[in-house]
N, C-alpha and C positions, 0 to 999 in steps of 0.2 A: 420481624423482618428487618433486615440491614439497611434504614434509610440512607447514609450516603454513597451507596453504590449506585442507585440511581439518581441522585442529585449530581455525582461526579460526568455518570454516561450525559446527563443532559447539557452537559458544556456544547456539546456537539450538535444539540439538537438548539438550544441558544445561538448559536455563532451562525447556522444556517437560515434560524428564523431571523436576526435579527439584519441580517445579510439581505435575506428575500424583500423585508418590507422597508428598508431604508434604500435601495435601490428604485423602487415601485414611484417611493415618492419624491425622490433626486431626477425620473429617467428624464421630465421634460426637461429640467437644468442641463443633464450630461447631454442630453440630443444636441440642444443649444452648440455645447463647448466643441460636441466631435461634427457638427453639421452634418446634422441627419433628422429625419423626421423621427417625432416621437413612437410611431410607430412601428418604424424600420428597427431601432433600438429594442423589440423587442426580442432580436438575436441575441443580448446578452441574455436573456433572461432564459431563453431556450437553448444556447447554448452548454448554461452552467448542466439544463437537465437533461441536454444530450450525451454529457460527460458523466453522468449520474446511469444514465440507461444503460447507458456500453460497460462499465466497471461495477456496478452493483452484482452481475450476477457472480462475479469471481472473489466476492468479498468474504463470503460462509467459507471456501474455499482457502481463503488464505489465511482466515483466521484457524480454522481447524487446523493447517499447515505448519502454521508462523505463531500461535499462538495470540490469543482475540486480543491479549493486552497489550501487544507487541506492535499490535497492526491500528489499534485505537489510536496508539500514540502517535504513528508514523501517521496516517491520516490525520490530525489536528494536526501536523508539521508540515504536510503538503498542500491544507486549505489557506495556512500562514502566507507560504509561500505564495500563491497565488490571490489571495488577497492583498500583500503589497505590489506584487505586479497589478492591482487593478487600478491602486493609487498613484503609480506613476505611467498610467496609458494616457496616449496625446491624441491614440485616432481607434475608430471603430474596429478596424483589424485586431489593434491590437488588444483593445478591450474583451473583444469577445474571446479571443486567443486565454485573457487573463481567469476569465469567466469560467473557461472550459478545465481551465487547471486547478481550479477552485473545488469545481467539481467532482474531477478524478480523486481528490481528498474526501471531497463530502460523501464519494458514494462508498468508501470505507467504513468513516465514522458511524452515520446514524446505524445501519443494519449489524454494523460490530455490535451498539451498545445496547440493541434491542437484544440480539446474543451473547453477550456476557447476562444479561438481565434474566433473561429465558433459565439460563444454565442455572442459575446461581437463587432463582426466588421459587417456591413453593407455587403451586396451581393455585391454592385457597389465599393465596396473597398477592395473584397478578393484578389485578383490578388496582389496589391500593400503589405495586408498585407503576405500573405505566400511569396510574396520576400524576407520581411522583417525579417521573421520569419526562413528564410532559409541562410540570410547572414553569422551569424555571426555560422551558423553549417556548411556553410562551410570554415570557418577561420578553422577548427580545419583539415579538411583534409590539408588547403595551409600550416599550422604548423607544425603537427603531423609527417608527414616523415621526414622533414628535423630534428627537433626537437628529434624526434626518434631515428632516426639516429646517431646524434652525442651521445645523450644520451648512447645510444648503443654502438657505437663505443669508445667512449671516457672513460668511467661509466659502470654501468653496467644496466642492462634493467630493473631488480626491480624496480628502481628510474622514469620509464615513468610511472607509474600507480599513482603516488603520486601527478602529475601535476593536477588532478583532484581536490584532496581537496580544495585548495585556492578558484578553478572556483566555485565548488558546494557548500561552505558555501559563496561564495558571491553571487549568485544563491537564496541561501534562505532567506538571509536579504532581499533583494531587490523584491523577493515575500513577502516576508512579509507587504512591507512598498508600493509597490505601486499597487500589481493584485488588481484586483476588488474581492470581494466578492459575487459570483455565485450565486443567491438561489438555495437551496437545494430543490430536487425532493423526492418524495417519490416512488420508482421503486417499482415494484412486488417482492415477495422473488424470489432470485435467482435461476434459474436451475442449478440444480447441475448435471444430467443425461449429459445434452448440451455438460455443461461443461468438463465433465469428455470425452465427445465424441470429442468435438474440442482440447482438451489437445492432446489427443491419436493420433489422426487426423495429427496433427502439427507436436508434438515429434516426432509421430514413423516415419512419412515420411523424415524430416530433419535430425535424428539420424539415421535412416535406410540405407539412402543412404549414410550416412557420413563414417558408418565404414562398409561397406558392404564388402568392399576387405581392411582394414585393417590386417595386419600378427599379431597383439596382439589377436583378436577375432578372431573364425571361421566364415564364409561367411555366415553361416546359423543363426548368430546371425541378422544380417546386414538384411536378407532378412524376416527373420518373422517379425522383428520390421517394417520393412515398408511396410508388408503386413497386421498389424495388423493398420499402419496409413491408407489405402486404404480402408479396410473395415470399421473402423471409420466415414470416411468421406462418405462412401455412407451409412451408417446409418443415419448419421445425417440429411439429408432435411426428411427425413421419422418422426422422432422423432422431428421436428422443426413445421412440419403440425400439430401434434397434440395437442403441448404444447402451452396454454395461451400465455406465454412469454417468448418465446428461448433465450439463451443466447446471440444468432446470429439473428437477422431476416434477414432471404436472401429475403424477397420480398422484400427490395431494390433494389435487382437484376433487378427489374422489370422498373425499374426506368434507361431508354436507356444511359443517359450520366455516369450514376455514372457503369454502367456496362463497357459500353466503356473504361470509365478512370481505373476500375478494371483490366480488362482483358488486354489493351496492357499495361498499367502499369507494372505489374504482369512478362508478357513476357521479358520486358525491364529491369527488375529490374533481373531477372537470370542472363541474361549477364551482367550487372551492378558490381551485385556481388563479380562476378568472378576476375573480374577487377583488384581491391586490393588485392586477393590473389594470381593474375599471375605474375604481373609483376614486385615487389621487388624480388620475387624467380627466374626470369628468367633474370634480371639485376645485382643479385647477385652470382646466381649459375652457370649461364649460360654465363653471361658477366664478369664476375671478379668483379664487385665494389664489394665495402664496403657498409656498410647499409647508412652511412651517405650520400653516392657519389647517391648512392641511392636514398635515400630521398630526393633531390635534384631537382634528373630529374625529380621523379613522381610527386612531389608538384606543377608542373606548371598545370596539369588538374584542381585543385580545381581553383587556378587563372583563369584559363578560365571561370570556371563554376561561380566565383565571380563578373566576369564581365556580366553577363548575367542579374544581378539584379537590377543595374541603369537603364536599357529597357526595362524588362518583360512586364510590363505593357502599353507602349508603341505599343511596337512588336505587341503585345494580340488585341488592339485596330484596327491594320490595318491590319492585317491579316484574325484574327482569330481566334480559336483553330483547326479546322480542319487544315489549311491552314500550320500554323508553327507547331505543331506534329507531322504533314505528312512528311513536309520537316526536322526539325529539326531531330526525330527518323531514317530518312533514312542516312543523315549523318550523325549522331554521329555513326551506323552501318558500314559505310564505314571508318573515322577515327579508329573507333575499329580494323577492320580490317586489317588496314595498319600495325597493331603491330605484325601481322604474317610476316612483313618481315623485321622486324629489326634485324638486326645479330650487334655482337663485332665491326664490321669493321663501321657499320651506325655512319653517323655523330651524335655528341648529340645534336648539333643545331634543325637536321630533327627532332630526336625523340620527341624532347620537344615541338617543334612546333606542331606535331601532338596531341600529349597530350593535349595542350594546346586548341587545338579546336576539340579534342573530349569530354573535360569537358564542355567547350562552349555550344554543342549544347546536351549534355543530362542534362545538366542544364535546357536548355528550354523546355524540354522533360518532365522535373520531374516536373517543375513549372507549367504547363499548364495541367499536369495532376493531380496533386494535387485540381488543381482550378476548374477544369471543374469536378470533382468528386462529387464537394459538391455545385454546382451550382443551383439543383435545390432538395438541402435536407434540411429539415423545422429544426428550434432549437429543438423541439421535437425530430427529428430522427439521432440529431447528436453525440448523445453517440455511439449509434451502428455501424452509420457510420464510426465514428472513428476508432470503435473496429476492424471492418469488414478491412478495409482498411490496420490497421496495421498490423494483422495476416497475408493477404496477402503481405504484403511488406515483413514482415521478414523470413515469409519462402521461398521469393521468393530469397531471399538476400543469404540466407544459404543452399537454393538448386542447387546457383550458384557457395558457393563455392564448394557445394559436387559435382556437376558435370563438377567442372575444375580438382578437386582432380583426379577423377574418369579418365578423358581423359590420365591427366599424368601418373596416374598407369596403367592403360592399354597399352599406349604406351611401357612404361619400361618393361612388363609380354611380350608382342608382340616382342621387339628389344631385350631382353635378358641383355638391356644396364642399367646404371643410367640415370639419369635426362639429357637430352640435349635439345638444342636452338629448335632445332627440333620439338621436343615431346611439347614446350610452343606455336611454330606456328600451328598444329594444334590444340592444345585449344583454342585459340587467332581467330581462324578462324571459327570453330562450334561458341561460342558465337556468333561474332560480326554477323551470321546467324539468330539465333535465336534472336537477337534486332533488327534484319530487320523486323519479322512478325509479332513485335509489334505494326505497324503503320495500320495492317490490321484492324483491329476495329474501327479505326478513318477514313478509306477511305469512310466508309457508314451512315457517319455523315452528317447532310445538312450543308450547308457552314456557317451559322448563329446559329452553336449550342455553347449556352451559351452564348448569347450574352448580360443577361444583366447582367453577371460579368468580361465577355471579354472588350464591349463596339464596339465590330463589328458591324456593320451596326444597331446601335441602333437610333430606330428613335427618329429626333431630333425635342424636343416638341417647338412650336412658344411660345418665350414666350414677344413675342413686340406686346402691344398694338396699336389698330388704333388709332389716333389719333382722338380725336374728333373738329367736327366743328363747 
């Protein structure tokens, strides 16, 4: 297997991660500087993956078109760009403005580099390479808070958005000089109808619930926008039947493992979510740190999740994927949960411990589902795959932070109180629920699905000749 094709695609997935979790734990700072409540600022955060929703599905698309390495590149040059705009915003317009352009980059990038990845690796070698492809994107969570942090505390937050540039023009020398060159497909003209359907679809649901109980809008904004994502989206398979070629084809759907890997995926990735949006705010607001004390404790989950990547393949081999998603998803749910009872007075040893192997095991959660998605999807059907998979990942990501948002303002409208320790345990504890019911899709799996990228119970061909006499 060609290791630095996928060390190169993961610039991409670095620049995004380390994006997410340096922002998560600057937002009470930036609230601060644009006056806004910390919670209200949760539009940056939904906006970046409301720009991720809308442009993600025309990405398979334009790489098959424009060719994947052409469009790789152009994407890190459009997240550049909007990462300096996010360093020089003075107010919340335009921050989230800056967010959202960040996005129209990011949602190129990661699903390109999943499909250069796809095209170019062996089925019997995906497991190894989406480790590989997944290392160095989580350096940027093990980075990103601590990094943040002091940036933060020290400096001021403008300056974390700029850490990008160096990554993503070294990012595109090194596409330049060593991807492969994809041949280009020639796709059907694009659906514009689909398109305009899954936009609507994504946006208004991830934007609807984001500001639905915001005090700058009225509630009535919040609720037609995500009712106009609802009807969207049950238009769409109607309008999908009868078009030559949807922008989405769901009869992948039809295809048991890659449904599998959608649906608890999907589930897991809402709690996931939530994750980097709770618990710098309830370390900070709630416990007294500082952003950098902060970043700190939370960076030891990505260390967890970093060591998951020397064995994945291994694990995969003796297990399974039924076997270790079953288990792993249950306890990374249970770890999850233990953070509903962290108070001021918890040692930071426990906390970090626990962190530390809750990144652990949805690490092998995310990796196994990853791999078992595209396990038995042909190079023909893996633009769409892509596409299909990262629309669900990201609005699953942004639905988690709107409905951690949502719990803590409810609780505050409920107690008549501000934000307390409280009000983040039960967030803390609905999630880490809803990551338990992820593993239900994989319970109905036979114990040999995927095995010939797992390597489970793959039968072992003779290959010793009898000797002759």
């Amino acid at each position: 297997m060609n290791r630095i094709v996928p060390l190169i695609l993961a610039v991409a997935l670095f620049m995004e991660n380390m994006d997410s979790t340096v922002i998560s734990t600057a937002l009470p700072a930036i609230a601060r500087d644009l006056d806004v409540g910390p919670i209200t600022l949760k539009l940056a955060l939904t906006s970046y993956m409301v720009a991720l929703a809308i442009f993600i599905p025309i990405s398979g698309w334009m790489a098959d078109k424009f060719g994947a390495k052409r469009i790789f590149r152009f994407a890190i040059f459009v997240f550049l760009i909007g990462s300096i705009a996010c360093a020089f915003s003075g107010s919340l317009l335009s921050f989230v403005g800056s967010r959202f352009l960040q996005g129209m980059g990011g949602a190129m990038m990661t699903p390109v580099a999943r499909l250069v990845l796809l095209r170019t690796t062996s089925r019997s070698d995906l497991v190894s390479a989406m480790a590989l492809l997944t290392i160095p994107g989580l350096v940027g969570p093990l980075t990103g808070p601590p990094v943040g942090g002091f940036i933060t505390t020290y400096f001021t937050w403008h300056w974390i958005f700029l850490i990008n540039v160096p990554i993503g023009i070294l990012g595109m020398v090194l596409s330049t000089i060593y991807l492969p060159d994809i041949e280009k497909m020639e796709p059907p003209p694009i659906d514009w109808t689909g398109f305009l359907l899954v936009a609507l679809f994504a946006a208004g649901i991830v934007f609807g619930l984001s500001v639905i109980s915001l005090p700058a809008l009225p509630p009535a904004v919040g609720i037609t926008t995500t009712a106009v994502g609802i009807l969207s989206g049950i238009a769409y398979p109607f309008h999908a039947r009868r078009h030559p070629s949807p922008i989405l084809r769901l009869e992948l759907f039809q295809n048991r493992l890659f449904r599998a890997a959608q649906t608890g995926g999907t589930a897991f990735r809402i709690a996931t979510g939530a994750i980097p949006f709770l618990m710098p705010l309830m370390l900070q607001l709630g416990f007294g740190m500082t952003p950098f004390q902060s970043g700190l404790t939370t960076f030891v989950g990505a260390g967890g999740a970093l060591m998951t990547k020397f064995i994945a393949k291994r694990m995969f081999a003796a297990l399974g994927f039924r076997s270790l998603l079953v288990g792993a998803g249950t306890l990374g749910a249970l770890t999850t949960y233990a953070n509903a009872f962290f108070t001021p007075e918890t040692p930071i040893a426990l906390i970090v411990a626990f962190l530390g192997f809750s990144g652990f095991f949805r690490s092998f959660f995310f990796t196994g589902t990853n791999a078992l998605g595209y396990a038995d999807i042909s190079n023909a059907e893996a633009s769409q795959a892509t596409s299909i998979a990262s629309v669900l990942q990201q609005m699953s990501l942004a639905i988690g932070v709107a409905c951690a948002a949502f719990i803590l303002e409810a609780c505050e409208y409920v107690s008549g109180e501000s934000l307390t320790v409280g009000n983040f345990h039960i967030a803390f504890a609905v999630v880490a629920t809803l990551s338990l019911l992820a593993v239900i899709p994989y319970l109905r799996l036979p114990r040999d699905a995927g095995s010939d990228v797992s390597g489970h119970r793959r039968p072992i061909d003779s290959q010793a000749e009898v000797p002759a006499k």
